[in-house]
VEXTIDREN-538501 format. One record per atom (N, C-alpha, C): residue in one letter; atom name; x, y, z. Coordinates in steps of 0.2 Angstrom, whole numbers. Each point is the difference from the previous one (the first is absolute). Layout:
<recs>
rec res=A; atom=CA; X=X; Y=Y; Z=Z
...
</recs>
This chain:
<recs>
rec res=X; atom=N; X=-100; Y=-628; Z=49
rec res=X; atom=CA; X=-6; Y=-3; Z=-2
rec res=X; atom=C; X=-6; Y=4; Z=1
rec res=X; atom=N; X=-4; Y=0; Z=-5
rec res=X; atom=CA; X=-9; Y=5; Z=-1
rec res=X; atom=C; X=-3; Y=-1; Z=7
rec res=X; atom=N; X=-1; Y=-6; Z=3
rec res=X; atom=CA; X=-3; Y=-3; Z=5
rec res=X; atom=C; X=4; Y=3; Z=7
rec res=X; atom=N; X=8; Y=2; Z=1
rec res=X; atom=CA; X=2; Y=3; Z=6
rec res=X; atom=C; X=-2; Y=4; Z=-1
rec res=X; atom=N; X=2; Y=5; Z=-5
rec res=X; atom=CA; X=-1; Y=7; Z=-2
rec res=X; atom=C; X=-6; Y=3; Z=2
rec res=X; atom=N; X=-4; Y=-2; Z=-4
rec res=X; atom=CA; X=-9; Y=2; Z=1
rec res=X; atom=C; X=1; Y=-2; Z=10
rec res=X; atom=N; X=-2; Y=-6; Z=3
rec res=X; atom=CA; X=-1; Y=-2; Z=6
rec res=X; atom=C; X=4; Y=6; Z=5
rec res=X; atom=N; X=7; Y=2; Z=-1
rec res=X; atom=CA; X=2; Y=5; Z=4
rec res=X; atom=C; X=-2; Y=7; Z=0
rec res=X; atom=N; X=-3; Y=-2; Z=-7
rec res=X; atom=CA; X=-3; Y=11; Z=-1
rec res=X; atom=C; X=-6; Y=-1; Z=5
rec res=X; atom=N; X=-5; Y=-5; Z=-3
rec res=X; atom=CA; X=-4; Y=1; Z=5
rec res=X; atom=C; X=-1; Y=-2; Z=7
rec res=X; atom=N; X=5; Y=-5; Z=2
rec res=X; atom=CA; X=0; Y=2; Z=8
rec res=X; atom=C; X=1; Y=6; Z=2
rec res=X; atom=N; X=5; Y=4; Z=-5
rec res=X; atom=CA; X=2; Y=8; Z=3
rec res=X; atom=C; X=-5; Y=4; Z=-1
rec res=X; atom=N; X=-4; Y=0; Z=-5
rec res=X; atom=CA; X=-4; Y=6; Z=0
rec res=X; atom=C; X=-9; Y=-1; Z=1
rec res=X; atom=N; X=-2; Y=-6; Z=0
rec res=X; atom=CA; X=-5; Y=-3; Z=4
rec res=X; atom=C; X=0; Y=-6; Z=6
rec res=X; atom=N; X=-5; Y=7; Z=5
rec res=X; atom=CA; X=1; Y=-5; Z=6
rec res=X; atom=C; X=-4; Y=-5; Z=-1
rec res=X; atom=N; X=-2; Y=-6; Z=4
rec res=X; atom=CA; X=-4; Y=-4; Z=1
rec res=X; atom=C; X=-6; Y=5; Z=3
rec res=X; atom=N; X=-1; Y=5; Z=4
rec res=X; atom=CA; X=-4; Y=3; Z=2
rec res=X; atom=C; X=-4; Y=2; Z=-5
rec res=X; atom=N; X=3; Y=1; Z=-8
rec res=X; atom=CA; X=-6; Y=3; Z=-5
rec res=X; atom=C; X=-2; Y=-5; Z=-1
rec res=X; atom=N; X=1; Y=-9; Z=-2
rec res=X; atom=CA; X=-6; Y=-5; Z=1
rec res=X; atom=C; X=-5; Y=2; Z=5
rec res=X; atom=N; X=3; Y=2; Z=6
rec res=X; atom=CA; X=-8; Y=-3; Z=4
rec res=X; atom=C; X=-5; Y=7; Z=-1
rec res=X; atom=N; X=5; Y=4; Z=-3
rec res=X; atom=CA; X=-6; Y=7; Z=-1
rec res=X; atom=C; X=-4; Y=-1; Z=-7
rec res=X; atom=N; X=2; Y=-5; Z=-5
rec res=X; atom=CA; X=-2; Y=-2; Z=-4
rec res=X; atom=C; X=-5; Y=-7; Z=2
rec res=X; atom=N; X=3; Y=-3; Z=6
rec res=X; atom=CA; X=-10; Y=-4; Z=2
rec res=X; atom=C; X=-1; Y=2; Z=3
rec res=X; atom=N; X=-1; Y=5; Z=3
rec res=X; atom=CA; X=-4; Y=4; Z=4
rec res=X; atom=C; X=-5; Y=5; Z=-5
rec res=X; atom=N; X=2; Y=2; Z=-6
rec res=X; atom=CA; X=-2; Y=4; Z=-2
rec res=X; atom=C; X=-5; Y=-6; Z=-6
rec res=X; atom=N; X=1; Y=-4; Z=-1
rec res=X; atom=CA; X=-4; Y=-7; Z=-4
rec res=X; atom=C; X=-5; Y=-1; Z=5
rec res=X; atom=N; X=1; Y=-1; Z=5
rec res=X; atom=CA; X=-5; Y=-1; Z=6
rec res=X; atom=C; X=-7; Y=7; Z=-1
rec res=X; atom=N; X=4; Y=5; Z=1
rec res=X; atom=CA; X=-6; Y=7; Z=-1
rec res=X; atom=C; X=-1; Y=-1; Z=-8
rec res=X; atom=N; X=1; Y=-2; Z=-5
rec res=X; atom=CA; X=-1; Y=1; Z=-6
rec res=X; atom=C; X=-7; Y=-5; Z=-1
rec res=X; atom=N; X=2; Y=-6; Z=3
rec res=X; atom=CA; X=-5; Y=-7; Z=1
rec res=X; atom=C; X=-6; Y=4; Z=2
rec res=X; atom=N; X=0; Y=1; Z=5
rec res=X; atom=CA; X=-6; Y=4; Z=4
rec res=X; atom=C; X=-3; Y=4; Z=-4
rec res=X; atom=N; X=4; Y=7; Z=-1
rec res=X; atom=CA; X=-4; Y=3; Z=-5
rec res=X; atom=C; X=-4; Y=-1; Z=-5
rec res=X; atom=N; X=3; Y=-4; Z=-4
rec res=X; atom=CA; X=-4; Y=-3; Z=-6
rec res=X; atom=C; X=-1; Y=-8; Z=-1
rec res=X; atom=N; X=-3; Y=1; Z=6
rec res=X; atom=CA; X=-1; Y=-6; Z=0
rec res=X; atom=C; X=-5; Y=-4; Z=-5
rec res=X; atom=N; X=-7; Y=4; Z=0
rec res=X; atom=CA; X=-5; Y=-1; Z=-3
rec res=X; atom=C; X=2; Y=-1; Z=-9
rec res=X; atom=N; X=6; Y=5; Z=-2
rec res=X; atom=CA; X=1; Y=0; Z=-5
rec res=X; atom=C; X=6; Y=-6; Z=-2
rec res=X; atom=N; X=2; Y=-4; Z=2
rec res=X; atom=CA; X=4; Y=-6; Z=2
rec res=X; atom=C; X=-3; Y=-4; Z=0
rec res=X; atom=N; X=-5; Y=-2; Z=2
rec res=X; atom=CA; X=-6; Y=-5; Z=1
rec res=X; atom=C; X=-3; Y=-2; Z=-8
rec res=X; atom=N; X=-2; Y=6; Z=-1
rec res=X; atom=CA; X=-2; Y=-1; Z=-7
rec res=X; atom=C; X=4; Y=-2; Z=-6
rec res=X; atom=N; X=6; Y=4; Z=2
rec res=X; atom=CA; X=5; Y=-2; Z=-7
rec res=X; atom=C; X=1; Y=-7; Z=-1
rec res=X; atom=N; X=1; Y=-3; Z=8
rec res=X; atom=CA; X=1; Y=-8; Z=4
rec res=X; atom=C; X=-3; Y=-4; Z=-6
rec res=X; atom=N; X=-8; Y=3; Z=2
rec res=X; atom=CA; X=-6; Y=-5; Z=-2
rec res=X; atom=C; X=1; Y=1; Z=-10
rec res=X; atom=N; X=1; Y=6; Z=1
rec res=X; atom=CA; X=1; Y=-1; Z=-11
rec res=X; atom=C; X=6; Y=-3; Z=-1
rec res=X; atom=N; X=5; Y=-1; Z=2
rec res=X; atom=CA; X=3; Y=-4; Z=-3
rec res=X; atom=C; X=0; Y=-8; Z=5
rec res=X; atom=N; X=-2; Y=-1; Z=3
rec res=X; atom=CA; X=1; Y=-7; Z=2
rec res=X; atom=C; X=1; Y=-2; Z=7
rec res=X; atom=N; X=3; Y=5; Z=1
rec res=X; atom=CA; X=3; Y=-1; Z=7
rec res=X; atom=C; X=-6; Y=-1; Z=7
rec res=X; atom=N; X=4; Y=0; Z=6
rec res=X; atom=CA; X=-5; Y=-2; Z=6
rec res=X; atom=C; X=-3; Y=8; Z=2
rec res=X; atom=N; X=-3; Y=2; Z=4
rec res=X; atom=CA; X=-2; Y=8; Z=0
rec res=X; atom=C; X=5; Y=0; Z=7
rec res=X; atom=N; X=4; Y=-4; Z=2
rec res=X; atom=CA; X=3; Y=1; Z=6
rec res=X; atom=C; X=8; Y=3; Z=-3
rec res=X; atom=N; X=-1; Y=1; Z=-6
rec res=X; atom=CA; X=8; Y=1; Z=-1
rec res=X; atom=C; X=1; Y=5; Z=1
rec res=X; atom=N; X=4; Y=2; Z=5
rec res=X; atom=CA; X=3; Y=7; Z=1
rec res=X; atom=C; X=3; Y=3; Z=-7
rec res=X; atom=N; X=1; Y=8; Z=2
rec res=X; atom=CA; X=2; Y=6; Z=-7
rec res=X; atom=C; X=6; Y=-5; Z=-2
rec res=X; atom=N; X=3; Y=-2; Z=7
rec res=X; atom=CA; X=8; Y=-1; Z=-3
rec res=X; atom=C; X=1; Y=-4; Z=-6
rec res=X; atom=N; X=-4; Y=-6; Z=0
rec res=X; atom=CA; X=0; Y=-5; Z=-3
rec res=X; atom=C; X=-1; Y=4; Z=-8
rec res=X; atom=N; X=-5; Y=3; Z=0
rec res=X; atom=CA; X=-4; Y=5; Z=-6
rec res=X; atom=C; X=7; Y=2; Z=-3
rec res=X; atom=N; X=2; Y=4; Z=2
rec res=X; atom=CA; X=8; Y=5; Z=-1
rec res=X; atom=C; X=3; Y=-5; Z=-4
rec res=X; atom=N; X=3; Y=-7; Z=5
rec res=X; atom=CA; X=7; Y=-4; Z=-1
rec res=X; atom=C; X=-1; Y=-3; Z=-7
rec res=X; atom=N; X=-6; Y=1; Z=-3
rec res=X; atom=CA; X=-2; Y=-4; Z=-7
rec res=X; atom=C; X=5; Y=6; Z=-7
rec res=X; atom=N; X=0; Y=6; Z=3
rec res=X; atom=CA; X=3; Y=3; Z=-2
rec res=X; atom=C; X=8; Y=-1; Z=-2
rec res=X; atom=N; X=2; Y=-2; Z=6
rec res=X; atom=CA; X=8; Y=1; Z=2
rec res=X; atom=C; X=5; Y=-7; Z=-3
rec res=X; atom=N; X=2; Y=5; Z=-3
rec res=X; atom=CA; X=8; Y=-5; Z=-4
rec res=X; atom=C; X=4; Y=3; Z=0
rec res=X; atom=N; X=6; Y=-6; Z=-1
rec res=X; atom=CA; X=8; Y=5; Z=0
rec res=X; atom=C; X=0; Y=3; Z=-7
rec res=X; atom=N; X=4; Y=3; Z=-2
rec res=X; atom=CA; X=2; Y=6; Z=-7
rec res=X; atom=C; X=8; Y=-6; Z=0
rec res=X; atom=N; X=-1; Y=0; Z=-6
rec res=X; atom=CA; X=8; Y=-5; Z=2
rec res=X; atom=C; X=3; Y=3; Z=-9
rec res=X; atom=N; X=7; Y=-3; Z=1
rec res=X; atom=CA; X=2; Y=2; Z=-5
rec res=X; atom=C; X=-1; Y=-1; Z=-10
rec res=X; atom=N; X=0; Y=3; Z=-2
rec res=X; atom=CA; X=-1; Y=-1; Z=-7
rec res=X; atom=C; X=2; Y=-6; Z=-2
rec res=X; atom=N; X=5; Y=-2; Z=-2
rec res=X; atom=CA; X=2; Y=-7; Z=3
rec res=X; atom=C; X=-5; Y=-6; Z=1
rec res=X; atom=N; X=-3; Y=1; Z=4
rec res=X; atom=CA; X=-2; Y=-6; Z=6
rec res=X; atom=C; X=-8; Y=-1; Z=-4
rec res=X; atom=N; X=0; Y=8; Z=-4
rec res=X; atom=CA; X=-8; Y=-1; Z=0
rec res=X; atom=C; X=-4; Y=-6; Z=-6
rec res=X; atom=N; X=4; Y=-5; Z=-1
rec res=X; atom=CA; X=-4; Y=-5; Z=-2
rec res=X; atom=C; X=-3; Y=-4; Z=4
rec res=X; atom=N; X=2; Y=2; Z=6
rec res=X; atom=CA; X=-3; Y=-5; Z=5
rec res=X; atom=C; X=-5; Y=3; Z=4
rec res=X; atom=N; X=-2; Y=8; Z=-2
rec res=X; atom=CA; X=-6; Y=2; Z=2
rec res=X; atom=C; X=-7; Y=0; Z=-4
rec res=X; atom=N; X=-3; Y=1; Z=3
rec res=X; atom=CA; X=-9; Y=-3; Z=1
rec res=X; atom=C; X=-2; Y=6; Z=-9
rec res=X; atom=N; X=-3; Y=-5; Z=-6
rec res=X; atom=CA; X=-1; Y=4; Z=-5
rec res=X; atom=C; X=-5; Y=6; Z=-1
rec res=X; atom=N; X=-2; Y=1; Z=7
rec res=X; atom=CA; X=-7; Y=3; Z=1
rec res=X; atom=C; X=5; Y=4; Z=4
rec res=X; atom=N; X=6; Y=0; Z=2
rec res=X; atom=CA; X=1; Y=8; Z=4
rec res=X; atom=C; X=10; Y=0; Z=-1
rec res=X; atom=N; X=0; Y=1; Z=-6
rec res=X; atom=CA; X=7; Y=-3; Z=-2
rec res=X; atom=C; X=4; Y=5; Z=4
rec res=X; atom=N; X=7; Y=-1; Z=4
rec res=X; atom=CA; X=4; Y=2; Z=2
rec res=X; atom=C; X=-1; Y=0; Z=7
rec res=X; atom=N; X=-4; Y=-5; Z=2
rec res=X; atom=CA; X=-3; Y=1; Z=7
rec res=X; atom=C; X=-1; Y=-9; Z=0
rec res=X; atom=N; X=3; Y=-1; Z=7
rec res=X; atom=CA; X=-2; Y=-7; Z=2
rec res=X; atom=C; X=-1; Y=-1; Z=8
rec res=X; atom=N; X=-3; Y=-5; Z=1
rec res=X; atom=CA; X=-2; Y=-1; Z=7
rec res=X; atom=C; X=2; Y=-5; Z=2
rec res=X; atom=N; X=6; Y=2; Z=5
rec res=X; atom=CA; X=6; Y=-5; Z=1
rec res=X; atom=C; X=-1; Y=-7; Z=7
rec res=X; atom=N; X=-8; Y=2; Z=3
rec res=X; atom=CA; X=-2; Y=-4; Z=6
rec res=X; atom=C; X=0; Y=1; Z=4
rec res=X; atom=N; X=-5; Y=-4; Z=5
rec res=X; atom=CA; X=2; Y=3; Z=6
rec res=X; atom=C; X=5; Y=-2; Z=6
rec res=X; atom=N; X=2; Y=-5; Z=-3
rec res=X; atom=CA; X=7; Y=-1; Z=4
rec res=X; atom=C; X=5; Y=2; Z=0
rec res=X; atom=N; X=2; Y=4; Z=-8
rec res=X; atom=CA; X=4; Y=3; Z=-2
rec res=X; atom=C; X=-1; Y=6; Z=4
rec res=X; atom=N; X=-6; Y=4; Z=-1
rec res=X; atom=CA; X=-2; Y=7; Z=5
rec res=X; atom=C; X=3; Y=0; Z=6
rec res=X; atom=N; X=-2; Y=-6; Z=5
rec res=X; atom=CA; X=-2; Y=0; Z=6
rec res=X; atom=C; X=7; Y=-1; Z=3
rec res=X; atom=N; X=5; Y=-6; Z=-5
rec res=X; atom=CA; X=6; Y=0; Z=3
rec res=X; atom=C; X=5; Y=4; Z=-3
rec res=X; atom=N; X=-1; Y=6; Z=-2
rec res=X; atom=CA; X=3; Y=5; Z=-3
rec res=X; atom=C; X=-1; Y=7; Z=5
rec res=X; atom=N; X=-7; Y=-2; Z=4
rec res=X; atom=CA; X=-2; Y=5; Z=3
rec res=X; atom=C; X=4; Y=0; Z=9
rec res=X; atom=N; X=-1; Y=-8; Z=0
rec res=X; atom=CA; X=3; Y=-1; Z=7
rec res=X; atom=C; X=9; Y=2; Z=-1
rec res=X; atom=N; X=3; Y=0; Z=-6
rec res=X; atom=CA; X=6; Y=-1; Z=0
rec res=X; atom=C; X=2; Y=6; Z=-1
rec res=X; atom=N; X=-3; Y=6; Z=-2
rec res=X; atom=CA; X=0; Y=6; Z=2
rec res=X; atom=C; X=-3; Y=4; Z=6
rec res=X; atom=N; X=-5; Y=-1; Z=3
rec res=X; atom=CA; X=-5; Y=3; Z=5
rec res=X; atom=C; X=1; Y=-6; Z=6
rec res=X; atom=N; X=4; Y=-5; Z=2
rec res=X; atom=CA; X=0; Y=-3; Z=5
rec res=X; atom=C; X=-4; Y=1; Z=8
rec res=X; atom=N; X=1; Y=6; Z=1
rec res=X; atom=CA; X=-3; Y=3; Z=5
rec res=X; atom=C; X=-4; Y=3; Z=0
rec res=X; atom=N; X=-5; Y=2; Z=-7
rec res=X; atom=CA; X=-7; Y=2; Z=0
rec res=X; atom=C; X=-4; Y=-4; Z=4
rec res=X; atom=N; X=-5; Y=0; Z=0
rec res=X; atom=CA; X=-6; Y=-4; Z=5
rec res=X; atom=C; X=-5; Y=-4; Z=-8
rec res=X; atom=N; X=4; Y=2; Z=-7
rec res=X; atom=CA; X=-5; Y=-3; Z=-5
rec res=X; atom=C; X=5; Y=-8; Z=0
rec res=X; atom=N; X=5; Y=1; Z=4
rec res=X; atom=CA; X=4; Y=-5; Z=-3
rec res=X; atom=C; X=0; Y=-6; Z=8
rec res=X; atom=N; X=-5; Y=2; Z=3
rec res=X; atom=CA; X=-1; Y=-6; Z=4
rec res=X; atom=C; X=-3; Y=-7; Z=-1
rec res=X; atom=N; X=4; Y=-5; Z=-3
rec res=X; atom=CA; X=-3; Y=-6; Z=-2
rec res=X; atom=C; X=-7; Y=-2; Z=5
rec res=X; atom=N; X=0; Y=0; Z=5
rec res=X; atom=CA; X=-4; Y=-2; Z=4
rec res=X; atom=C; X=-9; Y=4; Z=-1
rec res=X; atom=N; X=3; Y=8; Z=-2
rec res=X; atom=CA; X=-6; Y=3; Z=1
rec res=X; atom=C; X=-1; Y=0; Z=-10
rec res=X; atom=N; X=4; Y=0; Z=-3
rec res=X; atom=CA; X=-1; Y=3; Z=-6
rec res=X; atom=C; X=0; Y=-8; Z=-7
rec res=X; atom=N; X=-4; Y=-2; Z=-4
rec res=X; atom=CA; X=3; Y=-6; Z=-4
rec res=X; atom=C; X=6; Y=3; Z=-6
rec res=X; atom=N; X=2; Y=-4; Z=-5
rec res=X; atom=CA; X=0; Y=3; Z=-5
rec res=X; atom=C; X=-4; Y=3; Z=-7
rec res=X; atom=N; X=-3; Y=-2; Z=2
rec res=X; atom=CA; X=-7; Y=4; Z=-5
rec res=X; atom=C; X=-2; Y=5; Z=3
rec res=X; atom=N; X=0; Y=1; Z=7
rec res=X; atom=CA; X=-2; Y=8; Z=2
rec res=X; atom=C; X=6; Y=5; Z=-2
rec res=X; atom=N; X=7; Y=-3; Z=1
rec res=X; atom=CA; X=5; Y=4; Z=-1
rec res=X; atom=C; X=0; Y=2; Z=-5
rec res=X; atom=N; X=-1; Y=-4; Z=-6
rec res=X; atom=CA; X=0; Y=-1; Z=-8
rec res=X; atom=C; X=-3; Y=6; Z=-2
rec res=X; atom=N; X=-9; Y=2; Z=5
rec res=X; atom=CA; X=-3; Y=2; Z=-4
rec res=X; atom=C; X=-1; Y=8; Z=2
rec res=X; atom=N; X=5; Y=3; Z=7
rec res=X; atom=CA; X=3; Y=5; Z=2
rec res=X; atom=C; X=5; Y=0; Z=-6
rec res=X; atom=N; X=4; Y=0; Z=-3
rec res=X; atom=CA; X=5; Y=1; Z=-6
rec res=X; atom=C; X=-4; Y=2; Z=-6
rec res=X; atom=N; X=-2; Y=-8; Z=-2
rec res=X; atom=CA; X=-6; Y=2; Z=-5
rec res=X; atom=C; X=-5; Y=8; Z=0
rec res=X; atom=N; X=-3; Y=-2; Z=6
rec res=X; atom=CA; X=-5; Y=9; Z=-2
rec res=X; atom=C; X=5; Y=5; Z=0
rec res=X; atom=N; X=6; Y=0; Z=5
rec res=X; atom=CA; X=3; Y=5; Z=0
rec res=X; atom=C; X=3; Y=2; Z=-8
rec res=X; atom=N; X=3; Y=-5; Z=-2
rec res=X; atom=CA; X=2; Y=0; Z=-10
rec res=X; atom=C; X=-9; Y=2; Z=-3
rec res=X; atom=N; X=-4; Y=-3; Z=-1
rec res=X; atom=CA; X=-7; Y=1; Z=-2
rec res=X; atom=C; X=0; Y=7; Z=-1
rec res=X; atom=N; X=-1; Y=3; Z=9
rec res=X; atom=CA; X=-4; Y=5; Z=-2
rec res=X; atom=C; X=4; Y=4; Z=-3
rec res=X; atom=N; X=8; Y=3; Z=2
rec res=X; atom=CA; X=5; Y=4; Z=-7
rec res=X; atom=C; X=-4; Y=-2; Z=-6
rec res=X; atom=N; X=1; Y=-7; Z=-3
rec res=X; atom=CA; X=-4; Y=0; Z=-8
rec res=X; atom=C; X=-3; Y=2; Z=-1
rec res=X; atom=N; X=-4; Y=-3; Z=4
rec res=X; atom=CA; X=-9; Y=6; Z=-3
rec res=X; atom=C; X=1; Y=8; Z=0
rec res=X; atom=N; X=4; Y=3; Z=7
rec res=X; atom=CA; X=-2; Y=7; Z=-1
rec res=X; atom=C; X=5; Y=3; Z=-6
rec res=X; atom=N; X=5; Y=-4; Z=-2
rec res=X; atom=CA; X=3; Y=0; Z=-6
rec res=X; atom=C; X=0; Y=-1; Z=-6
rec res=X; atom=N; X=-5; Y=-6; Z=0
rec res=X; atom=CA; X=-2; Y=-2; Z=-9
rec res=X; atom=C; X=-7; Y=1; Z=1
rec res=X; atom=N; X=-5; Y=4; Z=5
rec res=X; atom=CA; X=-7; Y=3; Z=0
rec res=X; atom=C; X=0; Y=6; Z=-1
rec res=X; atom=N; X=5; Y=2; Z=5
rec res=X; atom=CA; X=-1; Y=6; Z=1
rec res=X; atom=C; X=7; Y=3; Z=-3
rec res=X; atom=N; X=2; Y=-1; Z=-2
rec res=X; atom=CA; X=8; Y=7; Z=-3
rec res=X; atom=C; X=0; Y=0; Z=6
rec res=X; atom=N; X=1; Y=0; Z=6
rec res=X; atom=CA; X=6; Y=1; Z=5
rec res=X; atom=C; X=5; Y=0; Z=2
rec res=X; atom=N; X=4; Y=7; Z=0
rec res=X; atom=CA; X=6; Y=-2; Z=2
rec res=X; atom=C; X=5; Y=2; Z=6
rec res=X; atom=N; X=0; Y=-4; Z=3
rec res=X; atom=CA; X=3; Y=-1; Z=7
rec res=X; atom=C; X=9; Y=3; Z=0
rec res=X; atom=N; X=0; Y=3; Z=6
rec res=X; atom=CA; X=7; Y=3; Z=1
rec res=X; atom=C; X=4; Y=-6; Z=1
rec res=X; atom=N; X=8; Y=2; Z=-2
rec res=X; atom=CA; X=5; Y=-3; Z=-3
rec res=X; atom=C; X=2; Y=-6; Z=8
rec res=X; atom=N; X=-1; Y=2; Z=5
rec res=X; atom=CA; X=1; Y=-5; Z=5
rec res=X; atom=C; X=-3; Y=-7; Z=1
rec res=X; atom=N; X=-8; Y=3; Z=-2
rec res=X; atom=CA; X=-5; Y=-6; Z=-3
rec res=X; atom=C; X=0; Y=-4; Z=-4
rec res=X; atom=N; X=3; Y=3; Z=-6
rec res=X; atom=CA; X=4; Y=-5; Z=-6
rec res=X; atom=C; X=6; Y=-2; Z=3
rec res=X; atom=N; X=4; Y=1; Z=6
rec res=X; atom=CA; X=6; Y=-4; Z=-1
rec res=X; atom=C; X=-3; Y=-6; Z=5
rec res=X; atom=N; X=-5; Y=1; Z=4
rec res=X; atom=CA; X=-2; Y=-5; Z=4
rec res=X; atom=C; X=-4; Y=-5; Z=-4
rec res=X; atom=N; X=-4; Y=3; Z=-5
rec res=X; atom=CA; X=-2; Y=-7; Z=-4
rec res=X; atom=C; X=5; Y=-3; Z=-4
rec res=X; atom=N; X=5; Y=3; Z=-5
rec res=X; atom=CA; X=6; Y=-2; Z=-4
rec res=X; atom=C; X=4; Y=-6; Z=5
rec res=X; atom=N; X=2; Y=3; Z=8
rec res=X; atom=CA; X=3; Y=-4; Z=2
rec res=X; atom=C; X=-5; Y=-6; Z=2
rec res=X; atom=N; X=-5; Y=-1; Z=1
rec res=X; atom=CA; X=-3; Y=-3; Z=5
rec res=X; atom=C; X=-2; Y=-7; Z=-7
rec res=X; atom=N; X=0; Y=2; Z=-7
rec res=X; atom=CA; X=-2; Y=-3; Z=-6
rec res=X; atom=C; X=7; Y=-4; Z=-1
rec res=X; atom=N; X=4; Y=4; Z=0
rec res=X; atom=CA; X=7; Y=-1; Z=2
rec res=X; atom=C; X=3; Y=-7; Z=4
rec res=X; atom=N; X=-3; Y=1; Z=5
rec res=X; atom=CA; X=2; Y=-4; Z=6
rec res=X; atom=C; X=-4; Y=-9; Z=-2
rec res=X; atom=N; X=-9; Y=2; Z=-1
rec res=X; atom=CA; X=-4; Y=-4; Z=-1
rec res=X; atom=C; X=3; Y=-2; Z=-7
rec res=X; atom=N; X=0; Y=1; Z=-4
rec res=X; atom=CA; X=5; Y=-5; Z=-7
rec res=X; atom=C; X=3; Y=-4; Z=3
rec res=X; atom=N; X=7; Y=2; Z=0
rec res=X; atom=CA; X=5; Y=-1; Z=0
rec res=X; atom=C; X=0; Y=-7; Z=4
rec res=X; atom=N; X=-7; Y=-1; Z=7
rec res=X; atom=CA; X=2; Y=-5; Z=5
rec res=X; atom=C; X=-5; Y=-5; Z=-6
rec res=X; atom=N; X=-5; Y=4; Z=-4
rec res=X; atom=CA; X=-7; Y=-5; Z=-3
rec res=X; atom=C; X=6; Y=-3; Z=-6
rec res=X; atom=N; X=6; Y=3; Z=-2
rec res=X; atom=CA; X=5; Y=-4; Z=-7
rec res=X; atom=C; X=4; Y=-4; Z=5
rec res=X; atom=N; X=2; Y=1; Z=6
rec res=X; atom=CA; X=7; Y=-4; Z=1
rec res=X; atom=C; X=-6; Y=-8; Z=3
rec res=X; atom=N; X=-4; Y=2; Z=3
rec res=X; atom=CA; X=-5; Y=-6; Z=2
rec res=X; atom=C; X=-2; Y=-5; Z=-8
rec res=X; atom=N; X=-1; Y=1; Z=-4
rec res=X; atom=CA; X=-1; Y=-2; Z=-4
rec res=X; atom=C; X=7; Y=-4; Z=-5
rec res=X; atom=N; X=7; Y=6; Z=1
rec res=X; atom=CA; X=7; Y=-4; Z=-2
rec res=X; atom=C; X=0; Y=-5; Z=4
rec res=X; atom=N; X=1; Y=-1; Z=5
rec res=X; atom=CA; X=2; Y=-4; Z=6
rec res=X; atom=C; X=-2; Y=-5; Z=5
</recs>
């Protein structure tokens, strides 16, 4: 099944230690631009306490199969956003021992929106900017898009 396959590549080939270097690095990103966060916050709507991440995770959808794509959004065809309980418990059920997958410290909308920026910011620096990231970083989104379908179709049969 898409769903084993994907979840064992990347337990193999990503630690749970690259999440926490990825909130740790949303934490210094926050800071940094912060003043510039605030403002984006205030033109679209939001509260000016929204941290960067949230900014990001508006970016972030799965890439799902050709197939599937009637059921994605008509403003960004081929791409959907599968939620964030789909994220959060796709993220615990691969990364169980990261420190993002502690119910206690973490909800599911913060987990959701660590996945989301993470998928986000690849798109943008790909559909903004023509970048193109080495073949390990496409097989970690492939799987990861992989993983995240697969649980957002069967939840949905079932």
């Amino acid at each position: 099944m898409q769903f084993d396959g994907a979840k064992a590549w990347l337990q193999k080939h990503v630690p749970a230690k690259f999440w926490e270097m990825c909130e740790d690095m949303w934490v210094e990103q926050n800071l940094k631009y912060r003043a510039e966060a605030k403002n984006i916050n205030e033109h679209i709507g939001l509260s000016s306490r929204k941290p960067l991440l949230k900014l990001v995770s508006y970016w972030g959808a799965v890439g799902v199969p050709k197939w599937a794509t009637k059921w994605t959004c008509p403003e960004y065809p081929g791409f959907a956003d599968v939620g964030n309980l789909t994220y959060a418990s796709t993220f615990r059920g691969v990364w169980p021992d990261c420190r993002l997958a502690d119910r206690a410290a973490y909800n599911d909308c913060t987990v959701g929106d660590h996945l989301e920026a993470f998928l986000g910011w690849h798109i943008y620096w790909v559909q903004v900017h023509q970048a193109e990231f080495p073949e390990q970083c496409r097989d970690v989104i492939t799987c990861l898009e992989q993983a995240l379908f697969t649980a957002w179709a069967l939840y949905w049969l079932y």
